[in-house]
ROSE-559583 format. One line per 5 residues: number of its first residue (from 0); their letters; for each residue x negated, y negated, z negated of N, C-alpha, C. Coordinates in Angstrom, 3 decimals. Last residue first. Example, Ala and Ser with C-alpha at 12.3 -4.5 7.8 and 13.67 -1.06 7.14 Angstrom:
1) SA) -12.850,2.250,-7.080,-13.670,1.060,-7.140,-12.900,-0.030,-7.870  -13.190,5.690,-7.800,-12.300,4.500,-7.800,-13.200,3.300,-7.800
This chain:
291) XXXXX) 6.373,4.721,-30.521,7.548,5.319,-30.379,8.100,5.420,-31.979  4.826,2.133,-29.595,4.718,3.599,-30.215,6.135,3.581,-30.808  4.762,0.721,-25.854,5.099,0.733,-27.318,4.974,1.785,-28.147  2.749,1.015,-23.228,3.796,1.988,-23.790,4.114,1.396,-25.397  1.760,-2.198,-22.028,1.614,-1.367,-22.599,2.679,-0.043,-23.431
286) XXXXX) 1.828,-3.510,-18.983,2.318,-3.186,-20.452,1.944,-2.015,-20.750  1.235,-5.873,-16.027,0.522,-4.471,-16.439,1.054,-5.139,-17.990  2.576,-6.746,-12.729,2.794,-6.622,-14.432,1.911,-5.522,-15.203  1.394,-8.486,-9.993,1.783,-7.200,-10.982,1.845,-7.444,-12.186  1.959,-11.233,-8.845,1.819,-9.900,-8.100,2.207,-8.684,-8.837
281) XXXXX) 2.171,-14.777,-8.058,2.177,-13.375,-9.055,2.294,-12.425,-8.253  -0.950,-15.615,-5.884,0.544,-15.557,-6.363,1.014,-14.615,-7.036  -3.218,-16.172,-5.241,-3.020,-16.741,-6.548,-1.378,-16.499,-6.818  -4.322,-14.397,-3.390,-3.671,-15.715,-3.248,-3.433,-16.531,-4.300  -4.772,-12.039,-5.003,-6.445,-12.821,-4.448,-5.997,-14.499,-4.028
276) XXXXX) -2.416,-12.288,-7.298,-2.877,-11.280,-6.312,-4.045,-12.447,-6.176  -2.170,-12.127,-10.872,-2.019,-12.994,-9.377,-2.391,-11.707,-8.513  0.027,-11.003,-13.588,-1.169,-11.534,-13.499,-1.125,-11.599,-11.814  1.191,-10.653,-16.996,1.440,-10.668,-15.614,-0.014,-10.830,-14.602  1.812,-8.160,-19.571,0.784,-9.867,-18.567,1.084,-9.341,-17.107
271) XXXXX) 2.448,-7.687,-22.663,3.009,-7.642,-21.332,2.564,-8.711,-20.291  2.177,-5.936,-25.278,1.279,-6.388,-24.380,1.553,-6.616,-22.828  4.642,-3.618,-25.072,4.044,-4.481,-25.254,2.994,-4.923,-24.924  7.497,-1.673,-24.628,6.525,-2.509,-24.458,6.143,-3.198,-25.114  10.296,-1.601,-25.372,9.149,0.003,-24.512,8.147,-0.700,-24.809
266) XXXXX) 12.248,-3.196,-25.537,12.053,-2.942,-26.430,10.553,-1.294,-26.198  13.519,-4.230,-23.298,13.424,-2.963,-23.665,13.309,-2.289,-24.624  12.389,-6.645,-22.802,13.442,-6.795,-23.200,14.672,-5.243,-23.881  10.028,-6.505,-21.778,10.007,-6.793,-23.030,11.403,-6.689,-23.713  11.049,-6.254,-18.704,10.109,-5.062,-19.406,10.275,-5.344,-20.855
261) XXXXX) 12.263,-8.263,-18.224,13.456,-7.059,-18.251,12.536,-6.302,-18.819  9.971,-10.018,-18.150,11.060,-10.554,-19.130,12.136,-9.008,-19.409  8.446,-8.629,-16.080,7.542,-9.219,-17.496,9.028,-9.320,-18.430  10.604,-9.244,-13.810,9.926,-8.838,-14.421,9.694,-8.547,-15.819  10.637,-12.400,-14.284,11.723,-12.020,-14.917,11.399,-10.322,-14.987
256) XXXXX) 8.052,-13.872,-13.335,8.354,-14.190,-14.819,9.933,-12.791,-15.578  7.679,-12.555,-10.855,6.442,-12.718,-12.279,6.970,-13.226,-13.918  8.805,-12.977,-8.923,9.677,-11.908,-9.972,8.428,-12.151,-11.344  8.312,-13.593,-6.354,9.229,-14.383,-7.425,9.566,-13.980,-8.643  6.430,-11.786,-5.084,5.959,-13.228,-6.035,6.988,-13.987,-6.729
251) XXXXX) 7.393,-8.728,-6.287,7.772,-9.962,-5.172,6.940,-11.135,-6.037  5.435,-6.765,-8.139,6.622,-7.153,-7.616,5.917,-7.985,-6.366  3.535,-3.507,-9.342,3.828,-4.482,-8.420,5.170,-5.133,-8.188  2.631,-2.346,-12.704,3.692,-2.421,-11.630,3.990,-3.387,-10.390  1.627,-0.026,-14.582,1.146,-1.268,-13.891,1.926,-1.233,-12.944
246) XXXXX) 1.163,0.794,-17.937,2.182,0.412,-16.754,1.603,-0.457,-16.061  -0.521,2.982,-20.036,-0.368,1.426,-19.419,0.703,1.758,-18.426  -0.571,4.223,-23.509,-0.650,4.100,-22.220,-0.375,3.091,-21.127  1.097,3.761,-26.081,-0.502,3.209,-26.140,-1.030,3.258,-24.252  2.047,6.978,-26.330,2.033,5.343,-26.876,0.524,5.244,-26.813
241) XXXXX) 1.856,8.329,-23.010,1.677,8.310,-24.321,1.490,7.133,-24.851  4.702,8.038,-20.346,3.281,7.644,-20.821,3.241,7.956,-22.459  7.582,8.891,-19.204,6.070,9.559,-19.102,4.955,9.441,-19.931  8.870,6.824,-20.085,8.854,8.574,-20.878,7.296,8.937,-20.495  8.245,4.967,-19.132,7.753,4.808,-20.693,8.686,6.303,-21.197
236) XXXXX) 8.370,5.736,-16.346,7.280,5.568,-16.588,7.655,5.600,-18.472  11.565,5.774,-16.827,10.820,6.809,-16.096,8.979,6.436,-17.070  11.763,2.335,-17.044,12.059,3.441,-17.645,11.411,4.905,-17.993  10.567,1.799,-14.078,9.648,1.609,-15.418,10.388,2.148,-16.482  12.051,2.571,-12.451,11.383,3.014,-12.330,10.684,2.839,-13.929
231) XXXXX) 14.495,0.321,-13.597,14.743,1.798,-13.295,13.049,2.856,-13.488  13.102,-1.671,-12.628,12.891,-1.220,-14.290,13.760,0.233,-14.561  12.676,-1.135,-9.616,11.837,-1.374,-10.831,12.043,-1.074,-12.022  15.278,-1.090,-9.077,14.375,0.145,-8.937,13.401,-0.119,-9.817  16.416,-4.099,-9.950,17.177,-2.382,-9.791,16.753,-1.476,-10.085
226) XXXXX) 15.157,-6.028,-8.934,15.023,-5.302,-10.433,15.242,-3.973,-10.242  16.354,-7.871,-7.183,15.481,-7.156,-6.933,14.997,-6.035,-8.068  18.551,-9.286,-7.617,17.514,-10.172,-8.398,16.293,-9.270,-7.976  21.206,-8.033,-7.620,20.788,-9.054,-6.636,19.576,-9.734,-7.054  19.565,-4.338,-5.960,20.074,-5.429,-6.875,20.282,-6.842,-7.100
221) XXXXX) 17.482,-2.601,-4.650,19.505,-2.485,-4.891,20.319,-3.446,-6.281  15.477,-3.576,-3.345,15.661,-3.356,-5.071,16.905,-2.696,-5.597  13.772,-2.734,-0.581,14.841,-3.599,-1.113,15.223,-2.547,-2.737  12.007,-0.912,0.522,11.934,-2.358,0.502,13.176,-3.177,-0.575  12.006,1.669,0.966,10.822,0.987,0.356,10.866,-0.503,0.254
216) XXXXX) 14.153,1.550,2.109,14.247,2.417,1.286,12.983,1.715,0.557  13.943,0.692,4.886,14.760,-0.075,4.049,14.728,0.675,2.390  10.464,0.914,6.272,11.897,1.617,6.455,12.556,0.207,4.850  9.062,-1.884,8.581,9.012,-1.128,7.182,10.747,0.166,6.830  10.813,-2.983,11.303,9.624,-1.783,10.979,10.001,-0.771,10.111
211) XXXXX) 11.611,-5.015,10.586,12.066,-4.104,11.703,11.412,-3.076,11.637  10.689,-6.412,8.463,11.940,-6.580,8.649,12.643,-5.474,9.652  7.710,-6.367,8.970,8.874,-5.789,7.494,9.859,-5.726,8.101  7.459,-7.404,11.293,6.757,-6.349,11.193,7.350,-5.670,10.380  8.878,-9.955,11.132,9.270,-9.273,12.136,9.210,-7.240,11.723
206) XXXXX) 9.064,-11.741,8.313,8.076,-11.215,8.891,8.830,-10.190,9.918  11.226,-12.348,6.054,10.625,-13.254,7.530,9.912,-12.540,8.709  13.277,-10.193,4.810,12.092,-10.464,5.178,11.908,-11.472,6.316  16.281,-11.341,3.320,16.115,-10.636,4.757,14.464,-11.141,4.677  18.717,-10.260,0.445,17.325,-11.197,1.147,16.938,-10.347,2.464
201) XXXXX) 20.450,-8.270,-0.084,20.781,-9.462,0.479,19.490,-10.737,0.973  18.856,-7.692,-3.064,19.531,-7.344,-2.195,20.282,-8.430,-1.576  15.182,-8.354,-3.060,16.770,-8.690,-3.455,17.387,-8.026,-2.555  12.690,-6.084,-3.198,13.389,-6.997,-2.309,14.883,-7.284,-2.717  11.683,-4.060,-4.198,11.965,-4.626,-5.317,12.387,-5.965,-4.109
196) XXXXX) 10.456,-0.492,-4.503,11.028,-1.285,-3.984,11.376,-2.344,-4.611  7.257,-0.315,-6.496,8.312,0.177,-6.088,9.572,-0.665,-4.788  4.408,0.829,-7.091,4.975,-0.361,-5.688,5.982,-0.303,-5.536  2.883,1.812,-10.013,3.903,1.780,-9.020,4.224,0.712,-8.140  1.541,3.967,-12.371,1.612,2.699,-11.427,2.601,2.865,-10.383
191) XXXXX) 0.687,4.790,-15.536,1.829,4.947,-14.309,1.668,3.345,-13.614  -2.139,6.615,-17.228,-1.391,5.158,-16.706,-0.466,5.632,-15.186  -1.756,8.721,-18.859,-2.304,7.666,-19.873,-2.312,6.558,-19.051  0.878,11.196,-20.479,0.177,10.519,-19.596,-0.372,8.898,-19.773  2.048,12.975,-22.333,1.216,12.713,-21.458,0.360,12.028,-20.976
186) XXXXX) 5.452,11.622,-21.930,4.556,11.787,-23.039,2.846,11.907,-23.037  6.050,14.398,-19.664,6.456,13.428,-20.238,5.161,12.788,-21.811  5.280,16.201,-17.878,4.166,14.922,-18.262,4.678,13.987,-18.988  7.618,17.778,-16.886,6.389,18.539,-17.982,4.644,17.643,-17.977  8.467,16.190,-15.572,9.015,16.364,-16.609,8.304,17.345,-17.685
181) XXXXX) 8.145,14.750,-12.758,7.416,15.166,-13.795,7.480,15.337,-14.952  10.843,12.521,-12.056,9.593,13.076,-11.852,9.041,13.564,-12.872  12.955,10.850,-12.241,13.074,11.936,-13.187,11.928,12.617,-12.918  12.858,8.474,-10.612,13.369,8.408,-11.883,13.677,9.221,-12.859  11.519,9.203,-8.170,10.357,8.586,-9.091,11.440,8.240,-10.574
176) XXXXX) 12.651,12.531,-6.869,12.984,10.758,-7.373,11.985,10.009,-8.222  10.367,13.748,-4.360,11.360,13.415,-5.181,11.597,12.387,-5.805  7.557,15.545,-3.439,9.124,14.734,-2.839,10.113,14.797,-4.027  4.294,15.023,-4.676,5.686,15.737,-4.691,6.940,14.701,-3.946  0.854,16.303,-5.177,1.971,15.268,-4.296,2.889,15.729,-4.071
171) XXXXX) -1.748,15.381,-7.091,-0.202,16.561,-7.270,0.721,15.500,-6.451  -4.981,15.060,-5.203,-3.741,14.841,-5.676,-2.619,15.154,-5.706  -7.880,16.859,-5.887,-6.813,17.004,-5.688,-5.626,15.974,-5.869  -10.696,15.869,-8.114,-9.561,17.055,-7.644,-8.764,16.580,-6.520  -12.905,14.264,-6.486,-13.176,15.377,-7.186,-11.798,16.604,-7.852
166) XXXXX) -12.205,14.373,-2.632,-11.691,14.035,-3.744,-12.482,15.316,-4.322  -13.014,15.233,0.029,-13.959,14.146,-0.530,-13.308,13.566,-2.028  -11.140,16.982,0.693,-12.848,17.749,0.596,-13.159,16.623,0.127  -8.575,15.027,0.540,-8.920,16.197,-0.631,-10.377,16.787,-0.254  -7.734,13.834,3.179,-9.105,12.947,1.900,-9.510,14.210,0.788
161) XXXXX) -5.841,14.515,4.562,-6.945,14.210,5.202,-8.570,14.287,3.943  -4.276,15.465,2.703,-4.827,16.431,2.986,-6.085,16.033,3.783  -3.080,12.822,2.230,-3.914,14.023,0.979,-4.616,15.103,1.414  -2.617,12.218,4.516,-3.674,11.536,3.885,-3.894,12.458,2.656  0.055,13.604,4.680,-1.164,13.758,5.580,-2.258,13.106,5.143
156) XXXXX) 1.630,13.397,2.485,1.192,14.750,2.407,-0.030,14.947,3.852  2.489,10.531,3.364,1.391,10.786,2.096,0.571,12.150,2.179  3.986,11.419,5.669,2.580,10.624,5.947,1.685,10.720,4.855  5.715,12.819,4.331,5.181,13.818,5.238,4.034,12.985,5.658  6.982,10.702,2.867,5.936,12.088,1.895,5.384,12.785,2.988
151) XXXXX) 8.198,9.351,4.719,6.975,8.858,3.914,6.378,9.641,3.505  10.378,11.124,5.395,9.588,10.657,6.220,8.156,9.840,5.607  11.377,11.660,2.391,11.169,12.719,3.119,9.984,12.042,4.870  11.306,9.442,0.045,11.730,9.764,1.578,10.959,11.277,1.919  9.882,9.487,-2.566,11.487,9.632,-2.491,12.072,10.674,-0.578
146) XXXXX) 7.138,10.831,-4.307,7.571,10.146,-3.131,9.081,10.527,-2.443  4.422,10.700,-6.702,6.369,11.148,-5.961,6.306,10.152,-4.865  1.690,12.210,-7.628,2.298,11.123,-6.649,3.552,12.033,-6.261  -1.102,12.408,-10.415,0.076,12.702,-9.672,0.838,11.726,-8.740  -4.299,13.612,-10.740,-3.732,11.985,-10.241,-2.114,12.604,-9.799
141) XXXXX) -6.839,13.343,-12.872,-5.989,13.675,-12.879,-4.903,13.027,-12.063  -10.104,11.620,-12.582,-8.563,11.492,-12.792,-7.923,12.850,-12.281  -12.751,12.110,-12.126,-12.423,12.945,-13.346,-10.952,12.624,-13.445  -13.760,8.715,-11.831,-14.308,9.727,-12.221,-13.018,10.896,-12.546  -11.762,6.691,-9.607,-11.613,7.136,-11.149,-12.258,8.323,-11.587
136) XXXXX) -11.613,6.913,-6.704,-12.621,5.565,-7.787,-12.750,6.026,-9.093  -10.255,8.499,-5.561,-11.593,8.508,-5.386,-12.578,7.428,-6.314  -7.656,8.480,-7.460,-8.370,9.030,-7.432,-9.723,9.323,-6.531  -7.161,6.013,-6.478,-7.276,5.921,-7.939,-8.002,7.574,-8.266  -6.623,6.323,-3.786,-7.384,5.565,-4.086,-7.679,5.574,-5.766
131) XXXXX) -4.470,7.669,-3.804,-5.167,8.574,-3.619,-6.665,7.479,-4.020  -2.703,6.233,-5.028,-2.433,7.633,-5.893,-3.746,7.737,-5.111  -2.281,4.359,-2.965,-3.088,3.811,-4.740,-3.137,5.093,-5.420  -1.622,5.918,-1.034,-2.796,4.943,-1.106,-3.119,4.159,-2.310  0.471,7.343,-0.203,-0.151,7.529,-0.916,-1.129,6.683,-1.563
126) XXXXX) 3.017,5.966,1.487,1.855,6.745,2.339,0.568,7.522,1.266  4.460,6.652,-1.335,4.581,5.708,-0.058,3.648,6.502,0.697  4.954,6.357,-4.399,3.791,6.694,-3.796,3.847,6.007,-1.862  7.092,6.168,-6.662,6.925,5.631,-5.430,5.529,4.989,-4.520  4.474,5.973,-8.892,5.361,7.036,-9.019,6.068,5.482,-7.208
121) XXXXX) 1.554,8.032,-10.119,2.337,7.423,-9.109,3.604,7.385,-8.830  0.168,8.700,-12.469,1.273,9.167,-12.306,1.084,7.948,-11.231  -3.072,10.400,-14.664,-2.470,9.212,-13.814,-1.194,9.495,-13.080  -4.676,10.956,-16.885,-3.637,11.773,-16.516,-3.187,10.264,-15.779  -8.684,11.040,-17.224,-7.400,10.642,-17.934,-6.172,10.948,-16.511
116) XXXXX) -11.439,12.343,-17.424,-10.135,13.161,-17.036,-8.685,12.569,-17.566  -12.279,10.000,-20.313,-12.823,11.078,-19.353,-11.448,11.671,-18.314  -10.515,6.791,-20.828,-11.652,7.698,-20.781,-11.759,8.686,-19.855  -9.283,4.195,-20.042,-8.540,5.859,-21.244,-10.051,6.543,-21.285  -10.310,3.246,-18.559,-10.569,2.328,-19.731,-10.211,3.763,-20.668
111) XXXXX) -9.745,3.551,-16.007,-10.912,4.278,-16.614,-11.189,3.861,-17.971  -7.412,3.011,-16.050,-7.680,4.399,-15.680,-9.139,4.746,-16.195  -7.401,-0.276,-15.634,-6.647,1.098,-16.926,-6.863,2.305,-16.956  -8.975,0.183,-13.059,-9.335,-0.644,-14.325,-8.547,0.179,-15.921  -6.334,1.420,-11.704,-8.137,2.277,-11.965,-8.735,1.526,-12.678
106) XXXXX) -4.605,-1.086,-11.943,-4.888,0.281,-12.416,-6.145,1.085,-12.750  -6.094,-3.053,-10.969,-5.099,-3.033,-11.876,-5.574,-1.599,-12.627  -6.306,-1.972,-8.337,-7.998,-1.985,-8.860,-6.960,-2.412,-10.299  -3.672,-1.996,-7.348,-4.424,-0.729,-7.603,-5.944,-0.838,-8.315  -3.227,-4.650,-6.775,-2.170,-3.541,-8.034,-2.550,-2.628,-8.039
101) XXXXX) -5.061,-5.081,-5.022,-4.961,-5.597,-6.458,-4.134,-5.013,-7.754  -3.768,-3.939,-2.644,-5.303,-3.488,-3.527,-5.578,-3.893,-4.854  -1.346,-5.265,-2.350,-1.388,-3.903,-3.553,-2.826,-3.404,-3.603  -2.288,-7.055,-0.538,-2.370,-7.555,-2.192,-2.080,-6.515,-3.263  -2.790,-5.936,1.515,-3.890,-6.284,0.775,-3.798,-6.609,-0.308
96) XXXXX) -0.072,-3.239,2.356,-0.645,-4.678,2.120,-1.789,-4.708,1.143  0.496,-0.376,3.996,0.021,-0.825,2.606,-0.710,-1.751,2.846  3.814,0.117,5.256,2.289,0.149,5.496,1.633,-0.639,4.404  5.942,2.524,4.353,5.526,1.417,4.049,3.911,0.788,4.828  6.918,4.786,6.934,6.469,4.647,5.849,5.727,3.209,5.635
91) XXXXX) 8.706,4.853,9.652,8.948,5.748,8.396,8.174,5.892,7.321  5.680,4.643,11.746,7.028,4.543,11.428,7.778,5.512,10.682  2.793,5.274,10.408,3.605,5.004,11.308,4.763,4.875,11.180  -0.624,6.013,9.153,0.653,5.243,8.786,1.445,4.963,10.084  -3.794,7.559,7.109,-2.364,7.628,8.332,-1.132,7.416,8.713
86) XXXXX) -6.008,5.218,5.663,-4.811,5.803,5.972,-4.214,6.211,7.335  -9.258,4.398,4.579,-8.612,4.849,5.643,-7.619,6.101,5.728  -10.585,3.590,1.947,-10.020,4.625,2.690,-9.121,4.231,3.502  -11.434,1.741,-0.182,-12.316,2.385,0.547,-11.671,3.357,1.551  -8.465,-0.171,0.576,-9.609,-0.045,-0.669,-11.159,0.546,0.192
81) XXXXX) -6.970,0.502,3.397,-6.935,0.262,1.665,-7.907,0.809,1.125  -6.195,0.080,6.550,-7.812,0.586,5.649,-6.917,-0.333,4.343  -4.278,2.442,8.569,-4.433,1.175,7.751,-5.844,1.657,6.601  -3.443,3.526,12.164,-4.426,3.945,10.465,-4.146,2.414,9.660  -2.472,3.504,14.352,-1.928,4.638,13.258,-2.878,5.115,12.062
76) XXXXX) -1.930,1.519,16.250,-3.233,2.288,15.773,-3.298,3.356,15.232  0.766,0.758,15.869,-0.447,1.060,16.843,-1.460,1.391,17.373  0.869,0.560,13.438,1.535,1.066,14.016,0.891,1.678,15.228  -0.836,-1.486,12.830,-1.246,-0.560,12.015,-0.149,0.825,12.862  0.362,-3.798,13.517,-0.631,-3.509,14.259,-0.992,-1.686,13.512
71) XXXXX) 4.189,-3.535,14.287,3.018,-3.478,13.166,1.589,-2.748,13.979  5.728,-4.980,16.967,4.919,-4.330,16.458,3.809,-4.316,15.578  5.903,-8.050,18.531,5.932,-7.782,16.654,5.867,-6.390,16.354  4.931,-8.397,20.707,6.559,-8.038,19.930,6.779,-7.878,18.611  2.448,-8.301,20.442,3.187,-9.402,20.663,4.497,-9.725,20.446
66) XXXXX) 2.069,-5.757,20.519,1.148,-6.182,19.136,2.458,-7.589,19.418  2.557,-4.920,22.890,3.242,-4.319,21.904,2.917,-4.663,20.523  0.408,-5.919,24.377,1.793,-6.932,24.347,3.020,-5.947,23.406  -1.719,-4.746,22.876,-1.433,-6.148,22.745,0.201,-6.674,23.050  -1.243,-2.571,24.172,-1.370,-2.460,23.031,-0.887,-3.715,22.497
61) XXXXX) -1.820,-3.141,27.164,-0.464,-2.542,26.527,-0.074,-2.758,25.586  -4.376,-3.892,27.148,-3.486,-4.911,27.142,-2.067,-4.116,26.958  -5.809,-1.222,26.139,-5.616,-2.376,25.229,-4.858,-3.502,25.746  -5.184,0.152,28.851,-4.320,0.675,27.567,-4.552,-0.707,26.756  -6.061,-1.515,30.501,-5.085,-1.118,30.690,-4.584,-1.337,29.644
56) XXXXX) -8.464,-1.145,29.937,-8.443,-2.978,29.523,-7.418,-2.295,29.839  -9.055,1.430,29.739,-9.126,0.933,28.621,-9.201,-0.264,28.544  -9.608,1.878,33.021,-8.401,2.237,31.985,-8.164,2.099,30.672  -11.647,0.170,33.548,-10.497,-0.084,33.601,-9.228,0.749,33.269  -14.229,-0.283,31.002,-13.881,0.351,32.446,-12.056,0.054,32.325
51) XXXXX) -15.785,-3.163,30.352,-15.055,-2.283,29.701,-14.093,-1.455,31.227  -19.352,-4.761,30.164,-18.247,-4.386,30.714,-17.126,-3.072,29.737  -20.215,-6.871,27.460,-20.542,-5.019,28.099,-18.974,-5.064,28.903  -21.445,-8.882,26.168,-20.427,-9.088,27.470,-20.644,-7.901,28.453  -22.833,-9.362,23.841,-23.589,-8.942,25.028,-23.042,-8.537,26.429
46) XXXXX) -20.723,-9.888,22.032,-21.572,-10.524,22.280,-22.824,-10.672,23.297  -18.729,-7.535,22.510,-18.227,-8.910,23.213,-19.980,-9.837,23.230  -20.089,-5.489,21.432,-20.438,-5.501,22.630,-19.607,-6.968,23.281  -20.076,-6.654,18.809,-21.448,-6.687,19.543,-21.429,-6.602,20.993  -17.728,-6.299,18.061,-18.064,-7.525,17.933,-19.646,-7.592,19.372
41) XXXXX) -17.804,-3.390,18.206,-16.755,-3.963,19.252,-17.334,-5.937,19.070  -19.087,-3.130,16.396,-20.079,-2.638,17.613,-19.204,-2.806,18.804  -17.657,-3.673,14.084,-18.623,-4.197,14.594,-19.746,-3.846,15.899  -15.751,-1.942,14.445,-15.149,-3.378,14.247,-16.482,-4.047,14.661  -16.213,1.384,15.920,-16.350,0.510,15.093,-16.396,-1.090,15.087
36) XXXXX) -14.665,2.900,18.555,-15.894,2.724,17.862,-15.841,1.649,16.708  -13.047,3.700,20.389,-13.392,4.391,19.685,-14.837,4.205,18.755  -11.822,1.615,22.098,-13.156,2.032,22.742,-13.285,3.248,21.840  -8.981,1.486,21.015,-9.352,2.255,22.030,-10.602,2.760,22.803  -9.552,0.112,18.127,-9.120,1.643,18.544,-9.632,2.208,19.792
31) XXXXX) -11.505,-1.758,19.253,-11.959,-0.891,18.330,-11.096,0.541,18.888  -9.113,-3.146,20.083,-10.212,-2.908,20.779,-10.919,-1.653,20.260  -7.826,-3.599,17.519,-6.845,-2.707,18.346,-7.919,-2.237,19.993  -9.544,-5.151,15.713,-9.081,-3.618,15.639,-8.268,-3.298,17.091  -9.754,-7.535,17.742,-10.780,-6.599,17.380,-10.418,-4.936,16.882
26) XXXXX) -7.418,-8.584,17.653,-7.698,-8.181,18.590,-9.031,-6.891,18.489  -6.958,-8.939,14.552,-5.989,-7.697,15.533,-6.871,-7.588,16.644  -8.922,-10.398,14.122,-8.914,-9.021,13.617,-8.008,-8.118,14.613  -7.706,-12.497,16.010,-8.795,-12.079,15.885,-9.141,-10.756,15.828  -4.810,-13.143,14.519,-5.406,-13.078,16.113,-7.026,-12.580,16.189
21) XXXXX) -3.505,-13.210,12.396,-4.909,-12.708,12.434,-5.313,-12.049,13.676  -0.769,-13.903,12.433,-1.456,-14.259,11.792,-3.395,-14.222,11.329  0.853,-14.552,15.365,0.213,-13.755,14.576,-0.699,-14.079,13.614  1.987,-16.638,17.555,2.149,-16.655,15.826,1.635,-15.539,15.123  1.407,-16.523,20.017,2.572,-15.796,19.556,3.048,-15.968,17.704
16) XXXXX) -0.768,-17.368,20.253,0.166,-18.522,20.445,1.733,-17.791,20.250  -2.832,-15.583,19.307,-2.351,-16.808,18.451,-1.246,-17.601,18.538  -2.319,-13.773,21.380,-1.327,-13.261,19.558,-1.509,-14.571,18.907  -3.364,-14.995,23.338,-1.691,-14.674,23.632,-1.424,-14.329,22.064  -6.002,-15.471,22.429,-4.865,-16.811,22.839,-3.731,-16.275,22.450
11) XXXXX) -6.752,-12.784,21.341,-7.018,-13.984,20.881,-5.941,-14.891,21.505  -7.073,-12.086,24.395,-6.148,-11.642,23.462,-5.748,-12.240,22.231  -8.783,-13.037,25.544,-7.395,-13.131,26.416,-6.529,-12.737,25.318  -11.240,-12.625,24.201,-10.390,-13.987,23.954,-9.129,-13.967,24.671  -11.185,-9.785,24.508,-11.173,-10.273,23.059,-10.565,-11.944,22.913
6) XXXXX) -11.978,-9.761,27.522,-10.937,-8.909,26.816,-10.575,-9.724,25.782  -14.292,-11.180,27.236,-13.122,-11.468,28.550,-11.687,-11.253,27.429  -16.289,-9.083,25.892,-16.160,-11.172,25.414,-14.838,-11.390,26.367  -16.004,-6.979,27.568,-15.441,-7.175,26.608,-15.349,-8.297,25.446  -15.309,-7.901,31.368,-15.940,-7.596,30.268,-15.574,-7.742,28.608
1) XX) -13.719,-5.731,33.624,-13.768,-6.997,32.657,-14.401,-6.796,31.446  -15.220,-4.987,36.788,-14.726,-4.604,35.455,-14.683,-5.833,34.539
C-alpha cells in the first residue's frame, strides 16, 4: 500500500509543475476529501507515513489529474470554506474567493455598527456566502439574498438550508433580478452588499478555473469598463437603503478608482472609500446612502 507522506508529495510535484498555485493545500484538501477526515489529521497521517488502502490512492490520483486540467479544486470536492462556513459549490455557481471574505467582514463591520436586528440585503448572492456569513456573525441580522441564475440559487437554496438550525434567523432567499428585488424594503434597510458581476466586456480571465468553469453570468459587467451591473446594482441598493445606510460593493482591482467615481457621480452617496483586499489590491467600495 502507498503510504500517505508517498501520496501528498506525488501530488505536490505534478500540481506544482502544472502551475497550480497551492500545490500543497490542494493536495491536502483533495486527500482530506477522500480519507474523510480533516486537513490536519491528513497532515498527521503523512507525518507518521499511515498506509492508504488502494482504492483511495485510486480515487485521489483521479482527483488530481482532474485538479491538473484545471478543474476548480472546490469542484471536486464540492465544498468551499468562507469565513467560518463551509459551502456547497459546483458547476453553475461562482465559487467564493478569499478576497470577498474581505467584502464581507466590510459588511458585518456595517452590520453591526446599525445596531440591534439591523435589515441586511444581498443582492447577487451566488452560492450565498456573504448573505449567509453575515448572518452567523451579525447578532440578530435580518438577512435577505437574490440570486439571478436559476443554477446558482439552487446551490444558495442548498447552503441555506444546510446552515439555518445553526442560524439565529433564517436567510430570505429569492430568485430574481438584484435590480428590482425587494420592493417592500425599499427605504428600510440598513446595509446592501454585493459581488456583483463586473469583468469588462471583452476581457478574457487568465485563470483556466474562471474562465471555463465560473458560469458567464457572474462574471462579466456587460460593459466595456465592467460597470454595467454594478452601478446598475448600486442603484437598486440606494432605493433599498435608509439615508444614512451603507453599500458595500466588491470590484476588479482595476476599478478602485472609477467605481468610487460612477458611485459619487450619482449624486446617492457619500462618504465614499475604497479600500484593499489582504493583497493590498483594491477590492471594495463601501458609501454611504445620501439623505434624500
Amino acid at each position: 500500500m502507498t503510504s500517505t507522506d508517498v501520496l501528498l508529495a506525488r501530488a505536490r510535484t505534478a500540481l506544482t509543475a502544472a502551475g497550480i498555485a497551492s500545490p500543497d493545500a490542494d493536495a491536502v484538501e483533495l486527500l482530506s476529501h477522500v480519507l474523510g477526515v480533516d486537513h490536519g489529521e491528513v497532515r498527521m497521517r503523512g507525518i507518521l507515513r499511515t498506509p492508504v488502502v488502494e482504492r483511495d490512492v485510486l480515487r485521489f490520483d483521479d482527483l488530481v489529474e482532474e485538479r491538473l486540467a484545471r478543474v476548480p479544486l472546490q469542484h471536486l470536492t464540492g465544498r468551499s470554506f468562507f469565513r467560518n462556513l463551509a459551502l456547497s459549490v459546483g458547476p453553475g455557481v461562482f465559487v467564493p474567493r478569499p478576497e470577498t471574505e474581505v467584502t464581507a467582514g466590510l459588511a458585518i463591520d456595517a452590520a453591526r455598527a446599525a445596531g440591534r436586528s439591523p435589515v441586511v440585503v444581498d443582492l447577487c448572492t451566488g452560492s450565498g456566502a456573504i448573505a449567509l456569513a453575515m448572518a452567523d456573525e451579525v447578532p440578530g441580522a435580518r438577512v435577505h439574498a437574490v440570486e439571478l441564475s436559476p443554477d446558482a440559487h439552487a446551490w444558495a437554496e442548498r447552503n441555506v438550508g444546510r446552515h439555518a438550525g445553526s442560524l439565529e434567523h433564517e436567510v430570505d432567499l429569492r430568485l430574481g433580478d438584484a435590480t428590482s428585488a425587494f420592493p417592500e424594503l425599499e427605504g428600510r434597510v440598513d446595509v446592501v452588499v454585493s459581488n456583483p458581476p463586473y469583468i469588462p466586456d471583452g476581457a478574457v480571465p487568465l485563470d483556466p478555473e474562471v474562465r471555463d468553469h465560473d458560469p458567464e453570468v457572474a462574471l462579466y459587467g456587460r460593459s466595456a469598463d465592467g460597470l454595467g451591473v454594478p452601478l446598475a446594482v448600486a442603484a437598486r441598493a440606494a432605493e433599498l437603503l435608509r439615508d444614512g445606510g451603507v453599500l458595500v460593493m466588491e470590484h476588479a482591482d482595476t476599478q478602485g478608482q472609477t467605481l468610487p467615481a460612477g458611485l459619487r457621480a450619482t449624486g446617492d452617496w457619500v462618504d465614499v472609500v475604497d479600500h484593499p483586499d489582504l493583497t493590498g489590491r483594491p477590492r471594495a467600495t463601501v458609501a454611504v446612502r445620501a439623505p434624500r
